[in-house]
Backbone as JSON Lines, residues from 0, in Angstrom:
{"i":0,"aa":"X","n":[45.8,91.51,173.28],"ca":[45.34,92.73,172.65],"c":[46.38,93.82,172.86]}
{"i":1,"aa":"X","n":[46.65,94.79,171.77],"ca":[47.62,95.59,171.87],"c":[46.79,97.25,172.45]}
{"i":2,"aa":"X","n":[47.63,97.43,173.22],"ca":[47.52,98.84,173.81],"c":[47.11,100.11,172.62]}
{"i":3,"aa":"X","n":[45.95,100.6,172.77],"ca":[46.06,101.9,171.84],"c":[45.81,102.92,172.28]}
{"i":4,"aa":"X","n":[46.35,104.42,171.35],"ca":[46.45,105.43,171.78],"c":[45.37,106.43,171.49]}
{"i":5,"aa":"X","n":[45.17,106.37,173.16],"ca":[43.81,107.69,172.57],"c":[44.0,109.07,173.46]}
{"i":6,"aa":"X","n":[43.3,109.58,172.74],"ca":[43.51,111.59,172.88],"c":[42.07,112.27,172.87]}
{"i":7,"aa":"X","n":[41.72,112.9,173.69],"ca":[40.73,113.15,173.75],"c":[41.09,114.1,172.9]}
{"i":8,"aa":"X","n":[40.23,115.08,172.03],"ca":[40.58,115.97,171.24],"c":[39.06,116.83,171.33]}
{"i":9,"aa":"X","n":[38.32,116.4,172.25],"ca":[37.17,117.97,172.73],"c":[36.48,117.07,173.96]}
{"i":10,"aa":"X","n":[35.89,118.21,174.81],"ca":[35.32,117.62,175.72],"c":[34.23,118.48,176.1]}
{"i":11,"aa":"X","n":[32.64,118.18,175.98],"ca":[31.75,119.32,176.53],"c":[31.17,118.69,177.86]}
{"i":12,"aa":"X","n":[30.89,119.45,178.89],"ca":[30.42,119.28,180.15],"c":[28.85,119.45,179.98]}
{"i":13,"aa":"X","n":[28.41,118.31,180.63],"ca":[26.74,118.62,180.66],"c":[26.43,117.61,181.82]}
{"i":14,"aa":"X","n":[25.71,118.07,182.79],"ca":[25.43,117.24,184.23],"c":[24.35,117.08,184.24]}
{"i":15,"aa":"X","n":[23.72,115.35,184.4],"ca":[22.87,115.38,184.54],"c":[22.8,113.63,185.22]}
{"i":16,"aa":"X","n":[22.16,113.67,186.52],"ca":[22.23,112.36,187.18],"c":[23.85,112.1,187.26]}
{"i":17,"aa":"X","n":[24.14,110.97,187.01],"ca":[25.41,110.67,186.79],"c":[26.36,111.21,185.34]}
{"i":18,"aa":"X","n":[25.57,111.97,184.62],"ca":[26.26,112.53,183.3],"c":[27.49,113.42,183.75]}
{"i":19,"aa":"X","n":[28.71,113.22,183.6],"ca":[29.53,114.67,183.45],"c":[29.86,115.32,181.84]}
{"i":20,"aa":"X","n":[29.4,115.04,181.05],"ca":[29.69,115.71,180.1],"c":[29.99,114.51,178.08]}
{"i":21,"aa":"X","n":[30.57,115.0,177.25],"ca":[30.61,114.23,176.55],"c":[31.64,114.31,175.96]}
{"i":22,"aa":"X","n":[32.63,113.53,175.51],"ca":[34.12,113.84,174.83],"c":[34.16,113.23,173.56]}
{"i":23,"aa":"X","n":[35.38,113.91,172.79],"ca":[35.5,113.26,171.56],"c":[36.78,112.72,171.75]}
{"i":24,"aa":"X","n":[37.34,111.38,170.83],"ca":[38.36,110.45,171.57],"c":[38.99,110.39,170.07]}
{"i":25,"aa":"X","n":[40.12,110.57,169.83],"ca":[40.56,110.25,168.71],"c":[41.55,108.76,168.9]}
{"i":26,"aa":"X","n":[41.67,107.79,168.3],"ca":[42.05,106.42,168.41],"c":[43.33,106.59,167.43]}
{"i":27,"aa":"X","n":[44.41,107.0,168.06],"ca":[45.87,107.29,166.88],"c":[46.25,106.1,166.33]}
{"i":28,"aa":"X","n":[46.29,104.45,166.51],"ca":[46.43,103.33,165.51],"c":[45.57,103.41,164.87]}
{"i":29,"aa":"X","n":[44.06,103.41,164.79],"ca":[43.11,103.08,163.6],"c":[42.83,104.69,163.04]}
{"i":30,"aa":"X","n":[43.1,105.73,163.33],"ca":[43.25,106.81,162.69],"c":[41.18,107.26,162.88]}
{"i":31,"aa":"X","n":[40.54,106.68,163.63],"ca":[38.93,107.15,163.73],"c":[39.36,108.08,165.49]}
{"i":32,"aa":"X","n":[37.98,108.56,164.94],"ca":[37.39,109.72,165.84],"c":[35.83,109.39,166.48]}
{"i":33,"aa":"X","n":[35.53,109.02,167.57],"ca":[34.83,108.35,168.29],"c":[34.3,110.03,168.85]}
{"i":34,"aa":"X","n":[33.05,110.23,168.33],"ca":[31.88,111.56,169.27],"c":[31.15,110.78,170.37]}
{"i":35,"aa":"X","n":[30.86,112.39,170.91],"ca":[29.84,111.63,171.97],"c":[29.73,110.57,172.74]}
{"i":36,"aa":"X","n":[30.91,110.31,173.04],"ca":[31.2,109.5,174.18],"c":[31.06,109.81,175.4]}
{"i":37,"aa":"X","n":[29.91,109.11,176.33],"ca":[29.67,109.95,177.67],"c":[30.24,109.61,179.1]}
{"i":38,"aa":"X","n":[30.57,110.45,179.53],"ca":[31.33,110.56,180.89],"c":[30.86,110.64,181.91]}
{"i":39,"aa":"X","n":[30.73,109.81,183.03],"ca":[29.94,109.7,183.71],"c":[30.39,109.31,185.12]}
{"i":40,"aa":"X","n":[30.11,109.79,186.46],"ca":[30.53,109.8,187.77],"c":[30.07,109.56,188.64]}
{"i":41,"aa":"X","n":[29.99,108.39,189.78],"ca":[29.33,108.04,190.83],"c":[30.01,108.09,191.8]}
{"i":42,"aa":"X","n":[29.92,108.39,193.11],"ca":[30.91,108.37,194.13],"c":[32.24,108.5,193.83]}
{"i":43,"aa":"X","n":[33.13,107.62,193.72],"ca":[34.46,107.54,193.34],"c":[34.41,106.93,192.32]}
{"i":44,"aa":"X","n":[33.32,106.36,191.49],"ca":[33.78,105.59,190.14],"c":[33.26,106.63,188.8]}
{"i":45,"aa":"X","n":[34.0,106.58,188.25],"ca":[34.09,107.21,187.07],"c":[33.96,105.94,185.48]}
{"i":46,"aa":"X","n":[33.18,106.52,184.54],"ca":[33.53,105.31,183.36],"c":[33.01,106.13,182.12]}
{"i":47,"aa":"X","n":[33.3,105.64,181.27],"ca":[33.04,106.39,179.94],"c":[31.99,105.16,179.25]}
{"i":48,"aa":"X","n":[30.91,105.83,178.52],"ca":[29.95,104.62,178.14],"c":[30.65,105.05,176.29]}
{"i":49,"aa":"X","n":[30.3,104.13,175.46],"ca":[29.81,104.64,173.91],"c":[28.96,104.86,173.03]}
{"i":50,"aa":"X","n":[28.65,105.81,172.43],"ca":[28.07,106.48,172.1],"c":[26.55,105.84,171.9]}
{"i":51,"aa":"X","n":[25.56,105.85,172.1],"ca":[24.43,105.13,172.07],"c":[23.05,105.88,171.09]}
{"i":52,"aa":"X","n":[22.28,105.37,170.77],"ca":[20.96,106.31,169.87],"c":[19.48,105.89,170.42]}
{"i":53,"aa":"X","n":[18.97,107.2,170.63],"ca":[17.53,106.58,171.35],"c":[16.72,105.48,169.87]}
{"i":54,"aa":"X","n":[16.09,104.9,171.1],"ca":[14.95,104.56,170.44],"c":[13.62,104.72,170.14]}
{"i":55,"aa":"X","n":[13.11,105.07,168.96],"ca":[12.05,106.33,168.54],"c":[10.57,105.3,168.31]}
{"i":56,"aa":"X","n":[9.39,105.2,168.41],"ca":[8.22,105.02,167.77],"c":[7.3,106.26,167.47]}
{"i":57,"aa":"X","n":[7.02,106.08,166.16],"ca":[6.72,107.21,165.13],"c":[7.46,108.49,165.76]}
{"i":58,"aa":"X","n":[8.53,108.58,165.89],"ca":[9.42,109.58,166.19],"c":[9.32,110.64,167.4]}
{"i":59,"aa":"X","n":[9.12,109.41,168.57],"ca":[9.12,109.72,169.8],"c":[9.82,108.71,170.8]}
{"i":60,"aa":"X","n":[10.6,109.77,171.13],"ca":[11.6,108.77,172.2],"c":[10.15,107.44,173.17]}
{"i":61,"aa":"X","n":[11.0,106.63,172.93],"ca":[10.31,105.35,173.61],"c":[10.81,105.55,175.25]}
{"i":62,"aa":"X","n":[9.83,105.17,176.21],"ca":[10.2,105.77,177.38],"c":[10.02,103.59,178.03]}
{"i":63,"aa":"X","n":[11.06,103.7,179.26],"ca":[10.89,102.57,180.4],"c":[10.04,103.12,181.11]}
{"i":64,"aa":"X","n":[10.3,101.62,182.32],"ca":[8.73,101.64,182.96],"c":[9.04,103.15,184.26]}
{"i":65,"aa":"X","n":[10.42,103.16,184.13],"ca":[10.28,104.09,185.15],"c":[10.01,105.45,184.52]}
{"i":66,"aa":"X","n":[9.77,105.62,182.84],"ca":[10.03,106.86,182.44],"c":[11.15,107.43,181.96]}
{"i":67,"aa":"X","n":[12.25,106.86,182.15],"ca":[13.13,106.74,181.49],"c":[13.7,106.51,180.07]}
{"i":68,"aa":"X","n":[14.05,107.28,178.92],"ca":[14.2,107.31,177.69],"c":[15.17,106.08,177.48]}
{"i":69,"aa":"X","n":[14.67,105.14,176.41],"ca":[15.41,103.97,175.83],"c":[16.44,104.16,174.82]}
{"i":70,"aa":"X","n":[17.43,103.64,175.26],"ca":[18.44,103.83,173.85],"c":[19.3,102.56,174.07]}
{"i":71,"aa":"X","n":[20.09,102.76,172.49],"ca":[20.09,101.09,171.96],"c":[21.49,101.27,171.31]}
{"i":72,"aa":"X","n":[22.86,100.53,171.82],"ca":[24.23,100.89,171.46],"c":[24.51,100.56,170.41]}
{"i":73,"aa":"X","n":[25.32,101.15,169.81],"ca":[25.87,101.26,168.47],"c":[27.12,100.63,168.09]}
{"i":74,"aa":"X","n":[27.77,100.36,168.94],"ca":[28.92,99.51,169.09],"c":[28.95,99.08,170.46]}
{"i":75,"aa":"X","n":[29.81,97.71,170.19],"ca":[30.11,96.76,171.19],"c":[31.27,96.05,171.11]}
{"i":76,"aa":"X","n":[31.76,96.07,172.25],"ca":[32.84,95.38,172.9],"c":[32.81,93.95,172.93]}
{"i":77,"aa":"X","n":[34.32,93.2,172.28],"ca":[33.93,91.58,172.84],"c":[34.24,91.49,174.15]}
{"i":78,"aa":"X","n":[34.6,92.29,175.31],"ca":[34.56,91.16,176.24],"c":[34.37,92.75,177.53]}
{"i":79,"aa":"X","n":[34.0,92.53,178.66],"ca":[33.7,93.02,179.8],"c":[34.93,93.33,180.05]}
{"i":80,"aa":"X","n":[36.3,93.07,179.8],"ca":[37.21,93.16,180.19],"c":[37.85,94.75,179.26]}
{"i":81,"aa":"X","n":[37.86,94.37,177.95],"ca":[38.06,95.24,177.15],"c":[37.28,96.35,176.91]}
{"i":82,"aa":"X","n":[36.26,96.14,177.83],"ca":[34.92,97.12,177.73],"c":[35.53,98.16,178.73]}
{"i":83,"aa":"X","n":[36.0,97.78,179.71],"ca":[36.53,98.31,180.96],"c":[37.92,99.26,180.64]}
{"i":84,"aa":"X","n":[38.95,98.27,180.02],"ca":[40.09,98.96,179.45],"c":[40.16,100.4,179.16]}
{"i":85,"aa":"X","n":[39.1,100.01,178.11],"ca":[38.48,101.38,177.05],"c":[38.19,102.36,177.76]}
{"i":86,"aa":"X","n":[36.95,102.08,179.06],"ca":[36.47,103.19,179.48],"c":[37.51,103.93,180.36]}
{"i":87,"aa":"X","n":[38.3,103.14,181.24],"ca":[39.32,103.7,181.89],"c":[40.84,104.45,180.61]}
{"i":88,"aa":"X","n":[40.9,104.24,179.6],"ca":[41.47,104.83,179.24],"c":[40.92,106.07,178.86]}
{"i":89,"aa":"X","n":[39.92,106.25,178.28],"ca":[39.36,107.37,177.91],"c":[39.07,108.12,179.26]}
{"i":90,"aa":"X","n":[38.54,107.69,180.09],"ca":[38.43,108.57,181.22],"c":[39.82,109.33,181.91]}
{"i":91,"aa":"X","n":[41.14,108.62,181.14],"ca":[42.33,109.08,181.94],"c":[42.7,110.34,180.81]}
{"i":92,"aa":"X","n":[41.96,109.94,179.23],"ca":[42.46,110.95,178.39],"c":[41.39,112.19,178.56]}
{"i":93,"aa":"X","n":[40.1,111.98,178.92],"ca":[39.42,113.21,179.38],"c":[40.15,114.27,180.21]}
{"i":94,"aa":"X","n":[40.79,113.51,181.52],"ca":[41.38,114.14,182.28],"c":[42.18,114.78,182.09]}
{"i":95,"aa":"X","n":[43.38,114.71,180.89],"ca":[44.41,114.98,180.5],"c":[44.07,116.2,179.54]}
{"i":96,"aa":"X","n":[43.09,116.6,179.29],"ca":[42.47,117.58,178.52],"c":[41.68,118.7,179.25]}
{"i":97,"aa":"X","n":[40.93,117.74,180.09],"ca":[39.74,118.69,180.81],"c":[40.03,118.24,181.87]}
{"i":98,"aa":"X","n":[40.94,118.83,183.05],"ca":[41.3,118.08,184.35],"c":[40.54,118.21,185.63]}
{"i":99,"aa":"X","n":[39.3,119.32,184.94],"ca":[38.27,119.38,185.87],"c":[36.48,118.96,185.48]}
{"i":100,"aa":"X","n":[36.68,117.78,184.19],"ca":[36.05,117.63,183.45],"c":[34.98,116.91,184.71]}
{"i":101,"aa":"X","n":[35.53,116.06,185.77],"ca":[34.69,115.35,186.62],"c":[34.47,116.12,187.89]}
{"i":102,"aa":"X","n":[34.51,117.59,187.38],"ca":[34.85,118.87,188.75],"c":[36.15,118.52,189.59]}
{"i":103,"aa":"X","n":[35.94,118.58,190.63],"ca":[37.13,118.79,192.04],"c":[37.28,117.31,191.69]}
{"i":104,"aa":"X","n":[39.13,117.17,191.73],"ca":[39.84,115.93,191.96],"c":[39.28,115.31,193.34]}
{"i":105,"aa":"X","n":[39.37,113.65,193.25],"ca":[39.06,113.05,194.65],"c":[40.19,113.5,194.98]}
């Protein structure tokens, strides 16, 4: 798989649990613009998820057993590996934009 170039090109901060915020990623070989991509921080690990859409009955977020709102991804990765790639690149282009996007550097 060939290396591609991405740029974050906006980034909004919103905290919540593990949320740091949400970025927009522009992909310079395929020329798309990826929203709402969320950023997200645990101890020392950091990862970027993609973009996901709840799931509604009669137009109410569907909740888990813990209460928790369900949502259902919109794109997918072939492999765990490339899933990973992705998120660590985007998380390095967040940084490169918003260098306090995950607050205080480790």
């Amino acid at each position: 798989m060939s290396k591609l170039t991405l740029t974050c090109t906006a980034f909004k901060p919103f905290e919540k649990n593990t949320l740091r915020g949400f970025a927009e990623i522009f992909v310079k070989d395929m020329q798309l613009t990826i929203r709402d991509i969320a950023l997200h921080q645990k101890n020392d690990a950091r990862w970027a998820s993609l973009p996901s859409k709840p799931m509604l009955k009669d137009g109410v977020l569907m909740k888990d057993a813990e209460g928790k709102g369900v949502y259902v991804s919109i794109l997918e990765f072939g492999s765990k590996e490339v899933r990973n790639a992705f998120s660590s690149a985007v998380v390095e282009a967040v940084l490169a934009h918003s260098p306090n996007a995950f607050g205080e550097p480790f």
